[in-house]
MOPAC internal coordinates of N, CA, C and O (Angstrom, degrees):
PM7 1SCF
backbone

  N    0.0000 0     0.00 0     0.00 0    0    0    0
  C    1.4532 1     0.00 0     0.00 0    1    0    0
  C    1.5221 1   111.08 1     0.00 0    2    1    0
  O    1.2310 1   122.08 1   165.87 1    3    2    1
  N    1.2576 1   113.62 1   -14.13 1    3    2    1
  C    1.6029 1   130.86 1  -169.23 1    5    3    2
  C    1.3124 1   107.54 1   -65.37 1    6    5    3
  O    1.2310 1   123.53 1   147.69 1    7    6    5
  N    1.3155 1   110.83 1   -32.31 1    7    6    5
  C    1.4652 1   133.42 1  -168.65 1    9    7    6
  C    1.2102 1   110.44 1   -85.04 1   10    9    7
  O    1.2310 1   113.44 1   139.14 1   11   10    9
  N    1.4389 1   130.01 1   -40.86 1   11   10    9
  C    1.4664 1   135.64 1  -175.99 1   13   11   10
  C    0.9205 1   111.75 1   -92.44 1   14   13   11
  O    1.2310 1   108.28 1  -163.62 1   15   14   13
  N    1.9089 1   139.51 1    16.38 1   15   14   13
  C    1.1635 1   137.56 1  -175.57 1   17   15   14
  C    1.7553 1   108.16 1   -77.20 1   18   17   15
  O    1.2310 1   130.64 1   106.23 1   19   18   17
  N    1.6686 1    97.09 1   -73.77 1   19   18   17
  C    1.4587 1    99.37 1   177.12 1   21   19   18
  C    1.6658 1   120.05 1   -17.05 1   22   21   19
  O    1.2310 1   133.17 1   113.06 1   23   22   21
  N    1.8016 1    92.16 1   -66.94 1   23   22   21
  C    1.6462 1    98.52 1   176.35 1   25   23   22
  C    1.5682 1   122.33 1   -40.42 1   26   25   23
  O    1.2310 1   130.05 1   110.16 1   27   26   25
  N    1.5959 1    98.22 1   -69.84 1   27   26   25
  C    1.4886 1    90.29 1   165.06 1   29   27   26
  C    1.7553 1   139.89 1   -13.46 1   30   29   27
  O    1.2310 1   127.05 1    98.90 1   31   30   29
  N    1.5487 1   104.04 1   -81.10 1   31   30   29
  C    1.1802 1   129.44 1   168.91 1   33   31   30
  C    1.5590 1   112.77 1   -30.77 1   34   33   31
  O    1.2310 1   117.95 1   117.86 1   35   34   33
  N    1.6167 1   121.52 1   -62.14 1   35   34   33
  C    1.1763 1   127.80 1  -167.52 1   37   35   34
  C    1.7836 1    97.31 1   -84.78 1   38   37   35
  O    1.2310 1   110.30 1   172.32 1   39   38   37
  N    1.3189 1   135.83 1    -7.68 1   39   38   37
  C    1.2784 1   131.05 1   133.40 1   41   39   38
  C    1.5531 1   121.54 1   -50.48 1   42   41   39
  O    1.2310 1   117.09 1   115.72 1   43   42   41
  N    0.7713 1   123.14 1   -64.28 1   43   42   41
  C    1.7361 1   131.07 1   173.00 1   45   43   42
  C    1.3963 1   106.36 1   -49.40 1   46   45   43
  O    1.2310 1   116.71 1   128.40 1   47   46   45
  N    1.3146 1   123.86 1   -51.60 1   47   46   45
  C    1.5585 1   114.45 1  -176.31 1   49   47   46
  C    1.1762 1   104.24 1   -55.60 1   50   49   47
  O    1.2310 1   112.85 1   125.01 1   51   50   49
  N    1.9120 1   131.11 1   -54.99 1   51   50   49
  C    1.1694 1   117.91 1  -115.03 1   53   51   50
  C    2.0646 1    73.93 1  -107.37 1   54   53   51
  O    1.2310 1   117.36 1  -177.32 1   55   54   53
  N    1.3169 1   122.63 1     2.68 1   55   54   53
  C    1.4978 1   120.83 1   169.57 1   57   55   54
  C    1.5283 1    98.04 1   -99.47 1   58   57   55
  O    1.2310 1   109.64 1   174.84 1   59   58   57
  N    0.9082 1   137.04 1    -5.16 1   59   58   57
  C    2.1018 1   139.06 1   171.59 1   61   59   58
  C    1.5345 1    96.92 1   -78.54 1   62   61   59
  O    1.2310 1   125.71 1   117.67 1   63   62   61
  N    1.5155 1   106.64 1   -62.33 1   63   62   61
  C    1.5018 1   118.85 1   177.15 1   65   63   62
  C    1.1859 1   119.25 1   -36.63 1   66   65   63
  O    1.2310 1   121.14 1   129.15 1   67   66   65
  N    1.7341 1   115.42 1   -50.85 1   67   66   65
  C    1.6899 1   114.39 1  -168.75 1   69   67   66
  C    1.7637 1   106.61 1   -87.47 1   70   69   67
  O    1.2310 1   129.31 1   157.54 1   71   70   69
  N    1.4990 1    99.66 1   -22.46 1   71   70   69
  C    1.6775 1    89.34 1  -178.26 1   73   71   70
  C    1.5996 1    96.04 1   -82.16 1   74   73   71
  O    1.2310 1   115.48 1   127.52 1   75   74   73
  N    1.1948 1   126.18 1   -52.48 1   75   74   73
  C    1.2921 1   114.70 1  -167.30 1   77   75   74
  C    1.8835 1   109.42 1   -44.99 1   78   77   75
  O    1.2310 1   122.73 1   124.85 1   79   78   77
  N    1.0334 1   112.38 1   -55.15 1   79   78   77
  C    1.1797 1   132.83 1  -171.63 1   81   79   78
  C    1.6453 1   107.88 1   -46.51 1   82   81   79
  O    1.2310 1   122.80 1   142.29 1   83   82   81
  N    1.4757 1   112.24 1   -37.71 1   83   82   81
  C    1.6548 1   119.36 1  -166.50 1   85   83   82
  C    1.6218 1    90.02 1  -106.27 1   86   85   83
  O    1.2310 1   112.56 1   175.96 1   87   86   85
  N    0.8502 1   131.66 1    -4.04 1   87   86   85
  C    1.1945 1   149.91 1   149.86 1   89   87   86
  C    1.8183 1   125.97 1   -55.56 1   90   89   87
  O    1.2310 1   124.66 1   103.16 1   91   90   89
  N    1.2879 1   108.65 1   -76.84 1   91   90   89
  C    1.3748 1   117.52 1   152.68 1   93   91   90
  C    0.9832 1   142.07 1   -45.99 1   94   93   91
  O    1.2310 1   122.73 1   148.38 1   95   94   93
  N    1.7907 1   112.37 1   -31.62 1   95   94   93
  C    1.7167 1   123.22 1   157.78 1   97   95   94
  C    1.2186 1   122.23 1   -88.25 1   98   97   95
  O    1.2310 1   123.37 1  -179.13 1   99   98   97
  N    1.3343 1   111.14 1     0.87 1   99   98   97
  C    1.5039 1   119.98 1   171.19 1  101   99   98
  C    1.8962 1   113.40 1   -76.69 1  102  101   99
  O    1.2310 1   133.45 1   135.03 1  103  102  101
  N    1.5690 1    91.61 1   -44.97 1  103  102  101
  C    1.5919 1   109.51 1   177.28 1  105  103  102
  C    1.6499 1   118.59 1   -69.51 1  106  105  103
  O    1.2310 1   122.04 1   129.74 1  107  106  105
  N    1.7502 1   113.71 1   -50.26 1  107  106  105
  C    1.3409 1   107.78 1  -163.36 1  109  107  106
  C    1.2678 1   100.28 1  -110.77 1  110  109  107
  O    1.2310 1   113.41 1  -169.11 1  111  110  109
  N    1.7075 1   130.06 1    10.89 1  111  110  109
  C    1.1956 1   110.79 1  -157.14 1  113  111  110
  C    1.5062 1    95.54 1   -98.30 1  114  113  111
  O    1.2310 1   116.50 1   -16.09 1  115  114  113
  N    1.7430 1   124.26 1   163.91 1  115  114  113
  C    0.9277 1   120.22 1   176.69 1  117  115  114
  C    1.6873 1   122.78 1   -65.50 1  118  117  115
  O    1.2310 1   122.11 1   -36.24 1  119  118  117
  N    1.6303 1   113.56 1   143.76 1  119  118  117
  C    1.3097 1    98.56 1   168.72 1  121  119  118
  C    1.7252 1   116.11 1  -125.04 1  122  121  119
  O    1.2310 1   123.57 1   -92.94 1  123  122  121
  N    1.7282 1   110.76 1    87.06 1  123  122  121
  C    0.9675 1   119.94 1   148.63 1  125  123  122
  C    1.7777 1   136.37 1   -65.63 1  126  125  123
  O    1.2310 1   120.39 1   -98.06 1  127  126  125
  N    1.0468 1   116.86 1    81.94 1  127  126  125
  C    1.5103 1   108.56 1  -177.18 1  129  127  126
  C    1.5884 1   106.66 1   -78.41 1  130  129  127
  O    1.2310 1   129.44 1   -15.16 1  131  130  129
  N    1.3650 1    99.41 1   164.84 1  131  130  129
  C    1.6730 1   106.50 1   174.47 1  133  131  130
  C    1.8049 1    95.24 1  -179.08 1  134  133  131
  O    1.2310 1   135.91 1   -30.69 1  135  134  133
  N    1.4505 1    86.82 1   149.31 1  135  134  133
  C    1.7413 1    97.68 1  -166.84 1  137  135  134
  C    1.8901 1   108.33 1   -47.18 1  138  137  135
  O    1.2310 1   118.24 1   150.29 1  139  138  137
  N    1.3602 1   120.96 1   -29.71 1  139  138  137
  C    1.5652 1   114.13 1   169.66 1  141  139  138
  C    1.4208 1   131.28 1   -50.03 1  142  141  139
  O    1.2310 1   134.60 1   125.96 1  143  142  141
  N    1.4657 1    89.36 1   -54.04 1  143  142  141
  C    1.5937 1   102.08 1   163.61 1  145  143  142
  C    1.4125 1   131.10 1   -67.64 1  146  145  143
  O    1.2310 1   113.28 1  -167.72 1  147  146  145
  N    1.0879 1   130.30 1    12.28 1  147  146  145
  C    1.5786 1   138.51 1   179.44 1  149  147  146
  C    1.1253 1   102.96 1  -136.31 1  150  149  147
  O    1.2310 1   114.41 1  -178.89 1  151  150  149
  N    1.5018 1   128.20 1     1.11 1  151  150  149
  C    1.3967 1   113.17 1   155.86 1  153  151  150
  C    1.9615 1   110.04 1   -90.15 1  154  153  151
  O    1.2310 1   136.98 1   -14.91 1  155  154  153
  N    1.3836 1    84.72 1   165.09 1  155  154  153
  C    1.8239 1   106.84 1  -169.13 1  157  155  154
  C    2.0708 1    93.48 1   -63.39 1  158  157  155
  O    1.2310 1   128.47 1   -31.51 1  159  158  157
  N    0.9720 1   101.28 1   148.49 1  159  158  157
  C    1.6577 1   101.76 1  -178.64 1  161  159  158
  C    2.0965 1    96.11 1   -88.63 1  162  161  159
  O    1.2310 1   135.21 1   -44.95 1  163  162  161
  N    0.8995 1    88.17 1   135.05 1  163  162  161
  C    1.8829 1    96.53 1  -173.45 1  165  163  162
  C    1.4357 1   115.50 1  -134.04 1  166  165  163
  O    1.2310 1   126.37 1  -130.45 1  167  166  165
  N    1.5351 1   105.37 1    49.55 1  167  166  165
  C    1.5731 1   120.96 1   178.34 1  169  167  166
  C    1.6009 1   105.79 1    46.20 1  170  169  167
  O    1.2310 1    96.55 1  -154.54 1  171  170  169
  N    1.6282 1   159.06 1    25.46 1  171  170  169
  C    0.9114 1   157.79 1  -170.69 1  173  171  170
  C    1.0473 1   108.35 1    72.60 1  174  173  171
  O    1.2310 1   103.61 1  -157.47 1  175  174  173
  N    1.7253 1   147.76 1    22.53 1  175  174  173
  C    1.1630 1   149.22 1   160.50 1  177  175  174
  C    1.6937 1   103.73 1   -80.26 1  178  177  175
  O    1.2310 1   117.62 1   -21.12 1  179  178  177
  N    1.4859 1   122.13 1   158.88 1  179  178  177
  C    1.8913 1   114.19 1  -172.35 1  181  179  178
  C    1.7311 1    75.99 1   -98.09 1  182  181  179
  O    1.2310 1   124.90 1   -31.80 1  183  182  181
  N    1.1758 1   108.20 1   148.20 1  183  182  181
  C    2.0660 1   106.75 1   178.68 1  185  183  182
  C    1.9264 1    87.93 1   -79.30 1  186  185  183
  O    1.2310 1   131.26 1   -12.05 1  187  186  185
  N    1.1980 1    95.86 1   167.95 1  187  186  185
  C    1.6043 1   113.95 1   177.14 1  189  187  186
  C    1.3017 1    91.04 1   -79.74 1  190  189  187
  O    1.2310 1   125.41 1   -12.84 1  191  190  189
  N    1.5329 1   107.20 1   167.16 1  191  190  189
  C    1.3334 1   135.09 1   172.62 1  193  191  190
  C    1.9936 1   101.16 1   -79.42 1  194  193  191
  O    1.2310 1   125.52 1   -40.54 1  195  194  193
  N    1.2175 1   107.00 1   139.46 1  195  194  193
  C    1.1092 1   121.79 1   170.34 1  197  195  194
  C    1.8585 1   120.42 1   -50.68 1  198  197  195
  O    1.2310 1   117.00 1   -79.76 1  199  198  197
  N    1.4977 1   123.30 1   100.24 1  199  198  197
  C    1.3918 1   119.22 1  -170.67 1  201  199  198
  C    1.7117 1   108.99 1   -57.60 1  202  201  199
  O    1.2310 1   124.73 1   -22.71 1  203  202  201
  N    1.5127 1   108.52 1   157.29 1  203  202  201
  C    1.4250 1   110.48 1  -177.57 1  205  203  202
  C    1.9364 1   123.67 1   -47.86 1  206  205  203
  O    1.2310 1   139.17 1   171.62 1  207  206  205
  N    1.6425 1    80.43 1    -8.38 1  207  206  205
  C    1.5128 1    87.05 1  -172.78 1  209  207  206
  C    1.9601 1   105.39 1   -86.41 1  210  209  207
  O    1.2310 1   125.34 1    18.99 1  211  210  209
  N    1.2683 1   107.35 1  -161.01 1  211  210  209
  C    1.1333 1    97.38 1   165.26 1  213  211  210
  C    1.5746 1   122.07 1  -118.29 1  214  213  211
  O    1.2310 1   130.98 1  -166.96 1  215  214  213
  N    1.4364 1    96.42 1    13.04 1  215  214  213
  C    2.1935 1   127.97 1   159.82 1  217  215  214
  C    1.7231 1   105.22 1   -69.20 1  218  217  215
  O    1.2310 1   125.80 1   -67.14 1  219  218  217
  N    0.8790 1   106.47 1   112.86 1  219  218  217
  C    1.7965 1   112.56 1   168.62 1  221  219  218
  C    1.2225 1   119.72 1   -43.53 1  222  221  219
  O    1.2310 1   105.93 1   -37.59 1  223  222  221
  N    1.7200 1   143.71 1   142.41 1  223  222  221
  C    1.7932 1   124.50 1  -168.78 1  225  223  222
  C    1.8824 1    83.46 1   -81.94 1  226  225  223
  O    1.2310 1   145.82 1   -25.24 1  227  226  225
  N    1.4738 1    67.39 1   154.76 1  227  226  225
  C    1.9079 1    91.69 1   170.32 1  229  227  226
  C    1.4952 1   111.12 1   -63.99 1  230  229  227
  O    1.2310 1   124.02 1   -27.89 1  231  230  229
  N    1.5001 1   109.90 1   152.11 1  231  230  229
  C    1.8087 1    95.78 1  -178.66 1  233  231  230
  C    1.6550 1    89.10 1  -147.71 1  234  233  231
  O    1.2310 1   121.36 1   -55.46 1  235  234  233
  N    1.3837 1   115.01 1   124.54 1  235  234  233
  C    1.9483 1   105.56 1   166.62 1  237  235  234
  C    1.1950 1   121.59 1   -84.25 1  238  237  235
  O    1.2310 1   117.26 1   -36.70 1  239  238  237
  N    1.5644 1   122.82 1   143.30 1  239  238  237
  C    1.2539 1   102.46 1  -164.80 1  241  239  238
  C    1.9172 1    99.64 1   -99.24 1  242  241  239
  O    1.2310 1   123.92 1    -6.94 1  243  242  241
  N    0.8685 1   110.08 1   173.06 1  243  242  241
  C    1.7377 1    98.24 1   177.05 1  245  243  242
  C    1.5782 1    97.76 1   -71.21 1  246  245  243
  O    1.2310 1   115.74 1     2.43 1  247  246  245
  N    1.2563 1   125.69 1  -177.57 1  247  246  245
  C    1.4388 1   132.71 1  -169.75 1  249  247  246
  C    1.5583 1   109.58 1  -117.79 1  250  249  247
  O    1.2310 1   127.68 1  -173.19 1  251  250  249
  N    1.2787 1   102.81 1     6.81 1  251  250  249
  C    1.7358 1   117.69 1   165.82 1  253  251  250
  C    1.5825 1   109.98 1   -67.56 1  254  253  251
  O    1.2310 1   125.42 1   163.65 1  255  254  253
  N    1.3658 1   107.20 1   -16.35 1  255  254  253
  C    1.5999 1   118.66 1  -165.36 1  257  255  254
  C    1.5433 1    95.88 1   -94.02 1  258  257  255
  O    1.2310 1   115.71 1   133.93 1  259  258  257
  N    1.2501 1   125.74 1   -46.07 1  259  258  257
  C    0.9385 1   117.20 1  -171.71 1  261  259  258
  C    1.7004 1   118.53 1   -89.66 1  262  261  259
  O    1.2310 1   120.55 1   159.64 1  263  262  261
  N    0.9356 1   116.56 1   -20.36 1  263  262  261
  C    1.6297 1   122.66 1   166.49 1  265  263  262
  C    1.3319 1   102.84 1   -52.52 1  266  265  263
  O    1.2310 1   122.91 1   117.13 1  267  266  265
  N    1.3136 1   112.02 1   -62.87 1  267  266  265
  C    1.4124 1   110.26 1  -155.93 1  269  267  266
  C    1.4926 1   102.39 1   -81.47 1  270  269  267
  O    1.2310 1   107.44 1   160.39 1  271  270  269
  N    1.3820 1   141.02 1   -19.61 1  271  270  269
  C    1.6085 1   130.55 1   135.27 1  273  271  270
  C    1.5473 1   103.67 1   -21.21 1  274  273  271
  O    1.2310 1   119.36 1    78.26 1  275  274  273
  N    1.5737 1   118.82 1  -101.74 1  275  274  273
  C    1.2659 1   116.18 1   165.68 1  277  275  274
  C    1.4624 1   128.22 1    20.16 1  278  277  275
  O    1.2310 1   134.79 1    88.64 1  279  278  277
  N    0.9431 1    88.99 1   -91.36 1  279  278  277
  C    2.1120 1   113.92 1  -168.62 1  281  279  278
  C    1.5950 1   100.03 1   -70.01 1  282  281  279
  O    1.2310 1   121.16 1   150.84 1  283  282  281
  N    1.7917 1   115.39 1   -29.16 1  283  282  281
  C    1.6506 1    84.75 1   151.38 1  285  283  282
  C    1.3053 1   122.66 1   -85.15 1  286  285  283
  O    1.2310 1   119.52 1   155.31 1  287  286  285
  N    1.2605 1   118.52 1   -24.69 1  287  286  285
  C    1.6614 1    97.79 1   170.95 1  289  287  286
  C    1.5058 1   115.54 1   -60.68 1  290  289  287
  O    1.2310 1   120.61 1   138.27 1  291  290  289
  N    1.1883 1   116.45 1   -41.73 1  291  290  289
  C    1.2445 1   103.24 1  -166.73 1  293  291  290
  C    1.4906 1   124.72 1   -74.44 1  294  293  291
  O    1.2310 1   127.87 1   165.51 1  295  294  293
  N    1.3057 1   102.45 1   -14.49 1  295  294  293
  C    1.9436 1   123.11 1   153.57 1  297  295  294
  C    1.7839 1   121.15 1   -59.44 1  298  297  295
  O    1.2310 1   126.45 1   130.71 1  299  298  297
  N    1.2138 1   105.20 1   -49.29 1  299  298  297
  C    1.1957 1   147.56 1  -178.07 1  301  299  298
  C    2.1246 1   100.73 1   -53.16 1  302  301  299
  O    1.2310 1   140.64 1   112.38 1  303  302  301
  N    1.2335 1    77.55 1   -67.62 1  303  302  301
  C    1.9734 1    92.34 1   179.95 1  305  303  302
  C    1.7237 1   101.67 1   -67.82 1  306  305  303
  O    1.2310 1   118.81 1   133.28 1  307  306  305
  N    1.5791 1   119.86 1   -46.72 1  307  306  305
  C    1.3005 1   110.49 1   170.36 1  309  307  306
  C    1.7174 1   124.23 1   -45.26 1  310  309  307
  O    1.2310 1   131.24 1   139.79 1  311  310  309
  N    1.0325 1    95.91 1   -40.21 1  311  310  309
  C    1.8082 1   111.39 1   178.24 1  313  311  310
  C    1.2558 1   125.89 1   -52.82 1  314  313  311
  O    1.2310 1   131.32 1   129.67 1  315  314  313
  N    1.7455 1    95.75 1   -50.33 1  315  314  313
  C    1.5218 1   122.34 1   156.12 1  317  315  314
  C    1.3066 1   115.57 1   -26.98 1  318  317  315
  O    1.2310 1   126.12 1    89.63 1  319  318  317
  N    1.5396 1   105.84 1   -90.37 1  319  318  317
  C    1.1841 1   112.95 1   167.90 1  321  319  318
  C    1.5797 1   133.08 1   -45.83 1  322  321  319
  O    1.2310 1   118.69 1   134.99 1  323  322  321
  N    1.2351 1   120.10 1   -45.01 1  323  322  321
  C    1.8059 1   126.55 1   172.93 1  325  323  322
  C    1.6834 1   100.39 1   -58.75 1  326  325  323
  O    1.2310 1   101.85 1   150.34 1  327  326  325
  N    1.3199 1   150.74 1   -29.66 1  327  326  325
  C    1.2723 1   113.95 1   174.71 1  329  327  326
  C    1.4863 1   116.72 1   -99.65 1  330  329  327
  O    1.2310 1   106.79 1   162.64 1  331  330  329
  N    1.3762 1   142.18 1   -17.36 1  331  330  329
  C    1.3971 1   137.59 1   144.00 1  333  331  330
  C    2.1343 1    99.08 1   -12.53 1  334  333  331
  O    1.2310 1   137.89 1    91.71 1  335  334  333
  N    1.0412 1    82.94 1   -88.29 1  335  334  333
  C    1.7870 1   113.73 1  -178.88 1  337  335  334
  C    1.2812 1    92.71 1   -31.78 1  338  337  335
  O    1.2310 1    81.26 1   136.10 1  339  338  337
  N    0.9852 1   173.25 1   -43.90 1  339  338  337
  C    1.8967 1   160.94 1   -67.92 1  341  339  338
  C    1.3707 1    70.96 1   163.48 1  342  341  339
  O    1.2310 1   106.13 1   109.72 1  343  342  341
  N    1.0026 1   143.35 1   -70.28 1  343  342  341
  C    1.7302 1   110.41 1  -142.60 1  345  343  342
  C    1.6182 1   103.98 1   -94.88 1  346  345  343
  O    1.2310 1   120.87 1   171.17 1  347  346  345
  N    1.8406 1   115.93 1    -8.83 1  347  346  345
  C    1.6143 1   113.37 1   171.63 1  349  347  346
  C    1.2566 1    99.47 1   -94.56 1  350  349  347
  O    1.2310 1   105.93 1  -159.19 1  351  350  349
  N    1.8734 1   143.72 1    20.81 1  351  350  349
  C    1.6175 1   102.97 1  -139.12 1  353  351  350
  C    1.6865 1    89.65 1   -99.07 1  354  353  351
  O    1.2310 1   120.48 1   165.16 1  355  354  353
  N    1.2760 1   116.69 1   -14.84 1  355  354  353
  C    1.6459 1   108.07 1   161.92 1  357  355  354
  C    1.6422 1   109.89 1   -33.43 1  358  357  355
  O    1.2310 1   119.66 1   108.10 1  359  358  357
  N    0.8662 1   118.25 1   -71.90 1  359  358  357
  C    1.9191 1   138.18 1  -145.08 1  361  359  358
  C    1.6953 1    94.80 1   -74.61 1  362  361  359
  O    1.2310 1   125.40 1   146.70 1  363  362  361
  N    1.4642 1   107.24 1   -33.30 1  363  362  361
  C    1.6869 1   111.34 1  -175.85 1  365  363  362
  C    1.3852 1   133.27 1   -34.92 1  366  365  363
  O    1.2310 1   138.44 1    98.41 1  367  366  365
  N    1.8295 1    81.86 1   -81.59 1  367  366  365
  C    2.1163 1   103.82 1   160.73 1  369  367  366
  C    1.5390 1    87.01 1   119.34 1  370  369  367
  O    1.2310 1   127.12 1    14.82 1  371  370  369
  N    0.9179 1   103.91 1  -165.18 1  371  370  369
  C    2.0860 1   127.46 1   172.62 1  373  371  370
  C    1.2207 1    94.99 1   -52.48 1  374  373  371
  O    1.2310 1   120.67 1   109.81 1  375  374  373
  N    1.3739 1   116.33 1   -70.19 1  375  374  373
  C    1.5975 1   110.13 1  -143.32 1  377  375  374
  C    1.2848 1   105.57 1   -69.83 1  378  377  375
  O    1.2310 1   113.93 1   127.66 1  379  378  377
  N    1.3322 1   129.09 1   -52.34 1  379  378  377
  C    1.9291 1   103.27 1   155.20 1  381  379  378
  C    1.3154 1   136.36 1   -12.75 1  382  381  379
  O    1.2310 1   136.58 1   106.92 1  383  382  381
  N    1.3014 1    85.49 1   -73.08 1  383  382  381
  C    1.9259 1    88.52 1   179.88 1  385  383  382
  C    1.4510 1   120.51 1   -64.01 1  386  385  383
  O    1.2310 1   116.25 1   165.03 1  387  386  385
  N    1.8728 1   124.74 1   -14.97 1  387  386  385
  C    1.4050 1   116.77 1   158.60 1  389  387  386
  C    1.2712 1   106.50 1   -68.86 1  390  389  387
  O    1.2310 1   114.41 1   130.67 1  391  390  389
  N    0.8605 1   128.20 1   -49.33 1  391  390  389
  C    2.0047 1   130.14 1  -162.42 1  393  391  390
  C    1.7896 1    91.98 1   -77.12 1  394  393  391
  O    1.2310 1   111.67 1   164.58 1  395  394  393
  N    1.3534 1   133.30 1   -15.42 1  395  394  393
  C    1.4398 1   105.36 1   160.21 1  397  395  394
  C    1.4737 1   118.69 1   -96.20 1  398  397  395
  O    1.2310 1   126.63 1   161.03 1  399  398  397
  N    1.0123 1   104.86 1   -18.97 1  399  398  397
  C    1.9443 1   108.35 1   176.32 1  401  399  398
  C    1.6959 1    87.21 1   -77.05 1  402  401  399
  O    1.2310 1   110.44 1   147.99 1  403  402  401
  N    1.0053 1   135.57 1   -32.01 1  403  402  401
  C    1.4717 1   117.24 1  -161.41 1  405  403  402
  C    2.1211 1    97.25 1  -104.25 1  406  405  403
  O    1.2310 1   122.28 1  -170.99 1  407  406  405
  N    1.2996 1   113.24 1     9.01 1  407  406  405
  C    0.9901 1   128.23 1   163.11 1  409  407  406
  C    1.9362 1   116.70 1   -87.12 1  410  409  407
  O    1.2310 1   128.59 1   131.22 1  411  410  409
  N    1.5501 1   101.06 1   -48.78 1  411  410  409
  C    1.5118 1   114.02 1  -175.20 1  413  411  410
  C    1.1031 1   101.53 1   -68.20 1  414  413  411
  O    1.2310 1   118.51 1   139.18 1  415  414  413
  N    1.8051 1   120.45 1   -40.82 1  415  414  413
  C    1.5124 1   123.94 1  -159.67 1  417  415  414
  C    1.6062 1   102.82 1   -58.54 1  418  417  415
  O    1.2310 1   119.83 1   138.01 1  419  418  417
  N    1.4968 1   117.93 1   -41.99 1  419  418  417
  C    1.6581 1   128.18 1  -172.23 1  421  419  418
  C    1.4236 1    99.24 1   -75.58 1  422  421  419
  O    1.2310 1   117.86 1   151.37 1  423  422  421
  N    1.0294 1   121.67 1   -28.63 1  423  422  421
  C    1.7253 1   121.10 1  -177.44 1  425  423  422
  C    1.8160 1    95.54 1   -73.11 1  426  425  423
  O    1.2310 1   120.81 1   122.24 1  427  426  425
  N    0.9190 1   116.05 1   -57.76 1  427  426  425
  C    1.6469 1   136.84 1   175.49 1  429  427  426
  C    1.7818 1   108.90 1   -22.83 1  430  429  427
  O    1.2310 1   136.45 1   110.60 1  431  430  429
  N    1.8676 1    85.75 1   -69.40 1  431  430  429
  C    1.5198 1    91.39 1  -175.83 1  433  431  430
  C    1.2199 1   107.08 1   -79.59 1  434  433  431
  O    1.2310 1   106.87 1   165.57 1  435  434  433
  N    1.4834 1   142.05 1   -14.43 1  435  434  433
  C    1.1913 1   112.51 1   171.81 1  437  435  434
  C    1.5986 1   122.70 1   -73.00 1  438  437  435
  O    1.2310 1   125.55 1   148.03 1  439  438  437
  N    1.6185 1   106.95 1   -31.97 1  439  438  437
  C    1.5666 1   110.43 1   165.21 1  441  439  438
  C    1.5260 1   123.55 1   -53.70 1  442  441  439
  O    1.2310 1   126.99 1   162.70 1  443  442  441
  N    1.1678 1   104.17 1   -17.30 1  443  442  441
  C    1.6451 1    99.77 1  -170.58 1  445  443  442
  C    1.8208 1    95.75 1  -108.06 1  446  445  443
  O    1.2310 1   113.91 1   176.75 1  447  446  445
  N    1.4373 1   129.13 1    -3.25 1  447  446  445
  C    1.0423 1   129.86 1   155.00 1  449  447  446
  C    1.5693 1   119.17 1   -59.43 1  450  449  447
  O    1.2310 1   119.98 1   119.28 1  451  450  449
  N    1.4687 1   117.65 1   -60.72 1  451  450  449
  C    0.7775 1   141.61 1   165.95 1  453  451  450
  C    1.7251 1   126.53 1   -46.84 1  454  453  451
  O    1.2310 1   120.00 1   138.08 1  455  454  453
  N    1.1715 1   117.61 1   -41.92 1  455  454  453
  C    1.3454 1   129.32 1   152.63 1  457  455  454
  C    1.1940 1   119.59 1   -60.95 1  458  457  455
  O    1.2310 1   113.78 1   119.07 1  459  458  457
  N    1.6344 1   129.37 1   -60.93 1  459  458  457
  C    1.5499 1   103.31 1   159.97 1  461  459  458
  C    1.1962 1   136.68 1   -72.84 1  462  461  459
  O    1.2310 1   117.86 1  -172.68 1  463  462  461
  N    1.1220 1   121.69 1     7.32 1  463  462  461
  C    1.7797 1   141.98 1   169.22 1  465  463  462
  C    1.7157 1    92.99 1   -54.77 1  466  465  463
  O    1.2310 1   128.49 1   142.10 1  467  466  465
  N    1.1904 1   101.25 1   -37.90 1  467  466  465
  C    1.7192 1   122.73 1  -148.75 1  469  467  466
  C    1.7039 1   123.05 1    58.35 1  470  469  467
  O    1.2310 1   133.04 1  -123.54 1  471  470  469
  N    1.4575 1    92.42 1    56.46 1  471  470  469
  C    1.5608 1    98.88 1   176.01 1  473  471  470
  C    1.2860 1   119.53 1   -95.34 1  474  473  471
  O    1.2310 1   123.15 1   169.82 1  475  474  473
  N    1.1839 1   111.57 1   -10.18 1  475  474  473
  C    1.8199 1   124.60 1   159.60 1  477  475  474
  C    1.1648 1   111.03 1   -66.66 1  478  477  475
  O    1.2310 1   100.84 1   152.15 1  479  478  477
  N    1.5655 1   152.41 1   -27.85 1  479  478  477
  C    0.6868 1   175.61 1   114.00 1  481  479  478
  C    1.6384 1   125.03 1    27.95 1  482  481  479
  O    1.2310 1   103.57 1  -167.83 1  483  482  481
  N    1.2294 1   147.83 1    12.17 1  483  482  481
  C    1.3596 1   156.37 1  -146.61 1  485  483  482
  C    1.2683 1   123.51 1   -50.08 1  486  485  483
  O    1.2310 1   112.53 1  -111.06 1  487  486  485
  N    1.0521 1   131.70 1    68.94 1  487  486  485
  C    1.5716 1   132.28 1  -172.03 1  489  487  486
  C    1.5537 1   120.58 1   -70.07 1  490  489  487
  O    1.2310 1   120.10 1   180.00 1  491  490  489

């Protein structure tokens, strides 16, 4: 248990920290309301009007939204993987470091697929 103290502890602070904190802006912070601020945030899209039903209207989003979801995960999962690798790559040898250069290289070409696709691109 000797071992899990530190952890502990710096768990407890850093949950004292966030309640106190949402806590304190709850008390002194200003409360200006206005109809902007009480609406739902909707990436800069205006939300639809509520259908006669009591089901929300359907809305598509362009597919710029969802690529770039994507390409951060798939950045995201690279990252994953690159610090495991970085903090064993002493103990590894060669053949690690081919299977991660030949790991980055496929991460590589798919980014540069994707770039001349022009899906980086934000219109």
């Amino acid at each position: 248990m000797d071992l899990y103290t530190p952890i502990l502890v710096l768990g407890a602070i850093a949950a004292a920290f966030a309640v106190v904190s949402v806590g304190i802006a709850l008390v002194i912070g200003p409360r200006r309301y206005n109809q902007s601020k009480l609406e739902a945030y909707e990436c800069g899209i205006e939300p639809m009007p509520q259908a006669a039903t009591a089901h929300a209207a359907g809305q598509r989003f362009p597919i710029k939204y969802y690529l770039t979801a994507m390409l951060f995960i798939v950045f995201d999962i690279e990252i994953v993987f690159l610090y495991p690798w970085a903090v064993a790559f002493d103990s590894l040898g060669v053949f690690a470091l081919v299977e991660m250069l030949l790991f980055m290289a496929t991460v590589f070409v798919a980014y540069a697929y994707v770039w001349r696709r022009g899906g980086l691109n934000w219109d």
